[in-house]
C-alpha positions in Angstrom: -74.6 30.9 -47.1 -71.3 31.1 -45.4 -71.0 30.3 -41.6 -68.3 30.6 -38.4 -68.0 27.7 -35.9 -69.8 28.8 -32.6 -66.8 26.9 -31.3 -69.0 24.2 -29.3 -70.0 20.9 -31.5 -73.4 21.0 -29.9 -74.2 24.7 -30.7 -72.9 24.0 -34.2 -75.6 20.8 -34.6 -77.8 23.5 -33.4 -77.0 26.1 -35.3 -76.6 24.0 -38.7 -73.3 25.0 -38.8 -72.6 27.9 -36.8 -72.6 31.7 -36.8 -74.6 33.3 -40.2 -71.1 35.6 -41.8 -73.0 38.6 -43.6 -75.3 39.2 -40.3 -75.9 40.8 -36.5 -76.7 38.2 -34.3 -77.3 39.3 -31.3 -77.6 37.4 -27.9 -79.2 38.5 -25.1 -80.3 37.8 -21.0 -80.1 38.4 -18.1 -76.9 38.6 -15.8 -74.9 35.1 -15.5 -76.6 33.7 -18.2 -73.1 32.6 -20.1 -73.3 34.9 -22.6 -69.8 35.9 -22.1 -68.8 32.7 -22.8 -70.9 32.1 -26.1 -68.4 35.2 -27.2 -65.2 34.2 -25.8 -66.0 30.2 -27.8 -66.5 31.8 -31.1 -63.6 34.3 -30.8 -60.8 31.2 -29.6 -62.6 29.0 -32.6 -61.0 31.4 -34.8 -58.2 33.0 -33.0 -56.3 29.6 -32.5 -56.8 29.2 -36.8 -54.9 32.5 -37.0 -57.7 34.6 -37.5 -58.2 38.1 -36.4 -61.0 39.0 -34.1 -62.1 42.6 -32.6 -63.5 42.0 -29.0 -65.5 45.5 -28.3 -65.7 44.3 -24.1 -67.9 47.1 -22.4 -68.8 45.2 -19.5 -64.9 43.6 -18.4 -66.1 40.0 -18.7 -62.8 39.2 -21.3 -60.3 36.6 -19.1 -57.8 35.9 -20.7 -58.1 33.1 -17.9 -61.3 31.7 -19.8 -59.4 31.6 -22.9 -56.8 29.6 -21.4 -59.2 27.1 -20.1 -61.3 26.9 -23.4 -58.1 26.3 -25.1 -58.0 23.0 -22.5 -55.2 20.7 -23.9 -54.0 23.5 -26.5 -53.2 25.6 -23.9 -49.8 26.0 -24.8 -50.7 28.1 -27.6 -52.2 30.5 -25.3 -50.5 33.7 -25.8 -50.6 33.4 -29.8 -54.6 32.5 -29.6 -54.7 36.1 -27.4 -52.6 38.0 -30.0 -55.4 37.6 -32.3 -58.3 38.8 -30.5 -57.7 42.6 -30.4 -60.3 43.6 -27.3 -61.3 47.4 -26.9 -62.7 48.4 -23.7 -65.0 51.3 -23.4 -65.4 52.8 -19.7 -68.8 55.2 -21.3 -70.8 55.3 -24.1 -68.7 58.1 -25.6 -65.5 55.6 -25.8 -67.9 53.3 -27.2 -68.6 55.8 -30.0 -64.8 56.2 -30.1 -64.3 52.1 -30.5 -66.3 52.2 -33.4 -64.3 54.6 -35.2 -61.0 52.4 -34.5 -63.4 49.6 -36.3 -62.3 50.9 -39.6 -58.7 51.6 -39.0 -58.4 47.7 -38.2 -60.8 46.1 -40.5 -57.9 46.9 -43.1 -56.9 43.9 -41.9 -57.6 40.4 -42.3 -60.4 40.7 -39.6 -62.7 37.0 -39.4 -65.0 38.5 -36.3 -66.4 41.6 -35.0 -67.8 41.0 -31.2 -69.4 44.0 -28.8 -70.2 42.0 -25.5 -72.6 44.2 -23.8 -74.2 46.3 -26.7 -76.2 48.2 -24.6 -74.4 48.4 -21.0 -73.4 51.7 -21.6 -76.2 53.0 -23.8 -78.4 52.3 -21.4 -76.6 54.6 -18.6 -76.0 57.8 -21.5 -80.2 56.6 -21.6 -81.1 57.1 -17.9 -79.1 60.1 -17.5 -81.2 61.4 -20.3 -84.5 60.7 -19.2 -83.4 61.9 -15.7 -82.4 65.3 -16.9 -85.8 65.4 -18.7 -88.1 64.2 -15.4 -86.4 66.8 -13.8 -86.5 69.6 -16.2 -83.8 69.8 -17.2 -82.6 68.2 -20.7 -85.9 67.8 -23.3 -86.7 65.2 -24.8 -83.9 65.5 -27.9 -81.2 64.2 -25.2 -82.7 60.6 -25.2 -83.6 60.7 -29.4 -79.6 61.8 -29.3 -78.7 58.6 -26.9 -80.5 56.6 -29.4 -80.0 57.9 -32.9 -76.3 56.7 -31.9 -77.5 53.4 -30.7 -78.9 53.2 -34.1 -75.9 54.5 -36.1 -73.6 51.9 -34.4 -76.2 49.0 -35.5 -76.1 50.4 -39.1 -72.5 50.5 -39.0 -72.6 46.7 -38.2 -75.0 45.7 -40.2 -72.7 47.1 -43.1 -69.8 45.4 -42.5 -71.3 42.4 -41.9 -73.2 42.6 -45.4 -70.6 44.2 -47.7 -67.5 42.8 -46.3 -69.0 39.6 -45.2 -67.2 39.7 -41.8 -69.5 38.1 -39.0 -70.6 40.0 -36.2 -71.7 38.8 -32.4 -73.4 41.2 -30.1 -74.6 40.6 -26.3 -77.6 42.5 -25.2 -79.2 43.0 -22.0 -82.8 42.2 -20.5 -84.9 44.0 -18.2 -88.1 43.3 -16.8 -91.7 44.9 -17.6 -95.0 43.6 -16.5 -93.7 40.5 -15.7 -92.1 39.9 -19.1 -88.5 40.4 -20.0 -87.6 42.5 -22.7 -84.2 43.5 -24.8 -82.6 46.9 -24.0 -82.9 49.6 -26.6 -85.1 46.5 -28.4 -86.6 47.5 -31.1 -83.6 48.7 -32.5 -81.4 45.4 -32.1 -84.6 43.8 -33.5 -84.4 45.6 -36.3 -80.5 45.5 -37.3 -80.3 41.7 -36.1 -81.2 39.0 -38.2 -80.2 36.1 -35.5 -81.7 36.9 -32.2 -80.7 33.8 -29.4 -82.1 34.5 -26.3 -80.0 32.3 -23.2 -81.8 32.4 -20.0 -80.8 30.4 -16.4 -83.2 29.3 -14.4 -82.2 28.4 -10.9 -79.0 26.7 -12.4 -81.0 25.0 -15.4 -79.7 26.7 -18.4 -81.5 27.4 -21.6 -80.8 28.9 -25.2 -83.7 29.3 -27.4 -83.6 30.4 -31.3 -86.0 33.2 -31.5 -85.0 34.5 -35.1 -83.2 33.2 -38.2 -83.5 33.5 -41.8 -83.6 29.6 -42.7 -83.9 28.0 -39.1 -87.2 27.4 -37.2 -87.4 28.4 -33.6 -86.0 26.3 -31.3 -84.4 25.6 -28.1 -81.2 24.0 -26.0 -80.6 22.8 -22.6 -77.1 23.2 -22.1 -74.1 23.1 -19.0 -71.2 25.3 -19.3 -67.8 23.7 -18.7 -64.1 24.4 -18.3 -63.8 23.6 -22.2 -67.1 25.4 -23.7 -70.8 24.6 -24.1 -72.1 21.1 -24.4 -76.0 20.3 -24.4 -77.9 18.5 -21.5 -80.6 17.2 -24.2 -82.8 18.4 -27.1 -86.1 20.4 -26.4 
């Protein structure tokens, strides 16, 4: 089983060795819960090696700042690290649809890392506009099975590349709240495509990542700090 550095020692201890190559793993919570920068780490890990990364960035959370101060004392490789991450960025889930098409045109080349940070920010607006035209009578119910029959086709299409062309692939999902209890957006079918799910949560500054799936690792969590430079832990749980 081949693996990707998660560009942070610690979440590479944690990880056995980093990102799984031939799946989804997807990472998800809420708002400010880094994981932006669990993206961005992976994506300079490989980008400063000279490999090629696409960056699908649906929510504008790529700085090309961050990458400058991941980089820390390598810094002055900076704008060769950023010719290397190719980032798309899709305004509505239409472009998003679009973005995926482009996926193909570039994987003709030497690509090491697919990433779509915020799998389901514009999804889930396409969702709500769905369900709105239907409370008010207006589109039926095929509008939202449309919204997420696409979802779903996206997920496949990841899940493909990641399996035949054993290119790794890092989504970011989004949480929302139900009966006290926080759930994925669009989550059973991330469940389903992901084999990695990593949930990051931050409580009142106290920051968390927990393992909730993976093929060979038991669940688990991490207390961790972000930095200027990446991730490092805060102890073992």
């Amino acid at each position: 089983m081949t693996k990707i550095s998660a560009g942070s020692y610690d979440l590479n201890k944690w990880l056995h060795g980093g990102y799984d190559t031939d799946i989804i793993t997807t990472i998800y919570g809420g708002a400010g819960t880094g994981k932006t920068n669990f993206c961005l780490l992976a994506a300079v890990s490989l980008a400063k090696k000279g490999k090629k990364i696409i960056f699908i960035d649906t929510e504008g959370g790529f700085s090309s700042e961050r990458v400058k101060q991941i980089l820390g004392k390598e810094s002055e490789n900076y704008e060769n690290v950023l010719k290397n991450i190719l980032v798309l960025k899709p305004t509505n889930f239409s472009e998003q649809k679009d973005a995926f098409k482009q996926l193909f045109k570039h994987l003709k080349k030497q690509v090491s890392l697919i990433i779509i940070d915020g799998m389901t920010m514009l999804y889930r607006l396409d969702f709500a506009d769905a369900r709105e035209n239907k409370v008010n009578g207006g589109e039926s119910l095929e509008g939202i099975q449309k919204v997420n029959a696409e979802l779903t086709r996206q997920m496949r299409i990841l899940a493909e590349i990641a399996r035949k062309q054993d290119i790794p692939v890092v989504v970011t999902n989004q949480v929302y709240n139900w009966e006290n209890e926080s759930k994925m957006v669009g989550g059973d079918i991330l469940k389903y495509w992901s084999k990695c799910l990593i949930e990051v949560v931050n409580d009142g500054g106290k920051r968390t990542v927990y393992l909730r799936k993976h093929r060979s690792l038991p669940e688990k969590s991490l207390s961790f700090q972000i930095t200027n430079e990446g991730i490092k832990k805060k102890g073992w749980i």
